[in-house]
C-alpha positions, 0 to 999 in steps of 0.5 A, a space after each residue: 500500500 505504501 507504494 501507491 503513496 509514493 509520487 512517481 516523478 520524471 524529473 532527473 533531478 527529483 530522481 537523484 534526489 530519491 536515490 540520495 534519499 533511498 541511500 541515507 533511509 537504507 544507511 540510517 535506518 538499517 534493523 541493525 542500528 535501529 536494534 541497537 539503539 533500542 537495546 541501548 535504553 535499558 542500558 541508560 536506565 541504568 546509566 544513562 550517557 549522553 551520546 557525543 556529537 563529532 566536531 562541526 567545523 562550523 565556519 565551513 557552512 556555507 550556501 554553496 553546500 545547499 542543493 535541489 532547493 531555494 536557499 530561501 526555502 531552505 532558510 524557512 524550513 531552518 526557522 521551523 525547525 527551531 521554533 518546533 525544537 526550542 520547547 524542548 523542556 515543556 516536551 520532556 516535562 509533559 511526557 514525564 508526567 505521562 510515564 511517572 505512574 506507570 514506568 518511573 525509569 521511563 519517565 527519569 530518561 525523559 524528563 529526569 527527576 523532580 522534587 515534590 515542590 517541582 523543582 527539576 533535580 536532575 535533566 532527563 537524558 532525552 532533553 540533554 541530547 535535544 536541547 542541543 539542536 535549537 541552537 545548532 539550528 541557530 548556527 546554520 542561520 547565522 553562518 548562511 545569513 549572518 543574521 542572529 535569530 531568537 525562536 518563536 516562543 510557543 505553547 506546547 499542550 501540558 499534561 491532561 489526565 484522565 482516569 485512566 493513566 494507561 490509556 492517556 499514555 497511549 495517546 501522548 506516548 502515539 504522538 510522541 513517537 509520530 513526531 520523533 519520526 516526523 522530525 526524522 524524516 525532515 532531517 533525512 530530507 535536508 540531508 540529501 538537500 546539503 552538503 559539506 559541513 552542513 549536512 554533517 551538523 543535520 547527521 548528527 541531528 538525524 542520529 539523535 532523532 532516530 535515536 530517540 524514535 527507536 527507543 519511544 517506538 520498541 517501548 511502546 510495542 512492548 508496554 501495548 503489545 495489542 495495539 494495531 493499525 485499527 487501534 492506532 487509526 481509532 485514537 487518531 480519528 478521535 484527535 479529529 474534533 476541533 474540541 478535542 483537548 489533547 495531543 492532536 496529530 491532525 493540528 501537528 500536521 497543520 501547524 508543522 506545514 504552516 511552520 515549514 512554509 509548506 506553501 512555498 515549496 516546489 512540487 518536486 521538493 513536496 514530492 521528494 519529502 512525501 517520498 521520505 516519509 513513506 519510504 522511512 515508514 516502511 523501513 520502520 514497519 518491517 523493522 517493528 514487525 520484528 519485535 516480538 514478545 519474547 524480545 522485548 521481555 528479554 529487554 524491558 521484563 513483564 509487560 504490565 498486565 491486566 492487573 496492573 492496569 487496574 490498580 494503577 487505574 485505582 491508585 490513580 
């Protein structure tokens, strides 16, 4: 099915583009990396170590290792990309509060430790690592501009619970993951645009996010083991109501396409991009059908069982 999603384009230029892409989604999102870095998550429940950028010879970036793409365009992709990143202590707070209930180990590696008054203690490892794209975002701009740049301040949507824990956590845990994946995909995309010293700062961007993608990804096939494409399109159609209070993925889409100055874009960059996302999603997929059961209990233990779904809904 995922091929029918795939635009089909005659321009050479669109199909160099899709090789580069179809080399970096083969590259990156090889099953060998993405187990390893699910395999890493237990290991930073215990120990938790940031993963190190390698030197960026910053003052190498330039204009010239922007290619397929207006530099304007690209500039507007930069600026919604920090302004999407820059609420990255509101993420990790929000989703904390999600897992505190139910995975406390889960919850330190994303929004680290809080004291009773709500005091931030200690930082989870998911913001130390993140916190560090808006301002390498930043540096792109300055060094292709020479202008200096502040991120929009936005409100980002707090913890709302409900008296089910379980199934709050699906829903926030849904979006969480399908906007790692988002941002993902973004990146993969301005790699094959870049060049150079640019493309290397968007590499390490990529690595983190599909870091982070993986582990939220195999955590949530194994704290939901029955969930489905049914169940995943259900939870999506019910964000559909313009009321609907929550984590949205349709309001994520429509803002994000807004932020990325969507509208400007050229259709063969539209084009490459869809084909980024679908041709990453199937990587994914086969991949995600691989995690069975057995496996993820060698990881992460027990799953929570239907007992335990009721008593943490009664403690609630």
């Amino acid at each position: 099915m995922l091929n029918t999603l795939i635009p089909h384009t005659t321009n050479s230029a669109s199909q160099k583009t899709q090789r580069r892409i179809s080399s970096l989604i083969n590259h990156y999102l090889a099953v060998d990396k993405l187990q390893d870095r699910l395999q890493d998550l237990p290991l930073q429940f215990q120990n938790p170590q940031t993963r190190p950028w390698k030197a960026i010879n910053w003052e190498a970036i330039n204009s010239e290792q922007i290619i397929g793409i207006k530099p304007e365009i690209f500039l507007s992709i930069l600026i919604g990309a920090m302004d999407t990143e820059a609420p990255i202590r509101d993420y990790t707070q929000t989703s904390r509060q999600y897992l505190t209930k139910l995975h406390p180990q889960m919850a330190r590696f994303v929004g680290g430790t809080v004291a009773e008054d709500g005091k931030l203690l200690e930082l989870g490892l998911w913001e130390k690592e993140e916190r560090q794209h808006t301002p390498a975002l930043i540096k792109i701009y300055t060094q292709l501009t020479g202008e200096k740049i502040t991120p929009k301040l936005r409100t980002v949507r707090g913890y709302l619970p409900s008296h089910d824990p379980y199934e709050d956590l699906y829903r926030h845990g849904l979006h969480r993951v399908a906007t790692e994946y988002g941002a993902t995909c973004l990146y993969l995309w301005m790699m094959a645009h870049t060049t150079g010293a640019l493309q290397e700062v968007l590499e390490e961007l990529v690595q983190d996010e599909i870091n982070h993608m993986t582990k939220f990804w195999g955590f949530g096939v194994w704290l939901y083991p029955d969930t489905s494409i049914i169940r995943i399109g259900r939870t999506l159609m019910k964000t559909r109501s313009p009321n609907y209070q929550r984590n949205s993925l349709i309001r994520t889409l429509h803002r994000m396409m807004g932020t990325l100055n969507w509208n400007s874009w050229t259709l063969s960059n539209k084009a490459t991009l869809i084909f980024t996302f679908t041709s990453a999603m199937r990587h994914l997929w086969g991949w995600s059908h691989s995690l069975t059961p057995d496996y993820l209990q060698d990881l992460f233990g027990v799953s929570l069982s239907e007992e335990m779904k009721k008593i943490q809904v009664q403690d609630f």
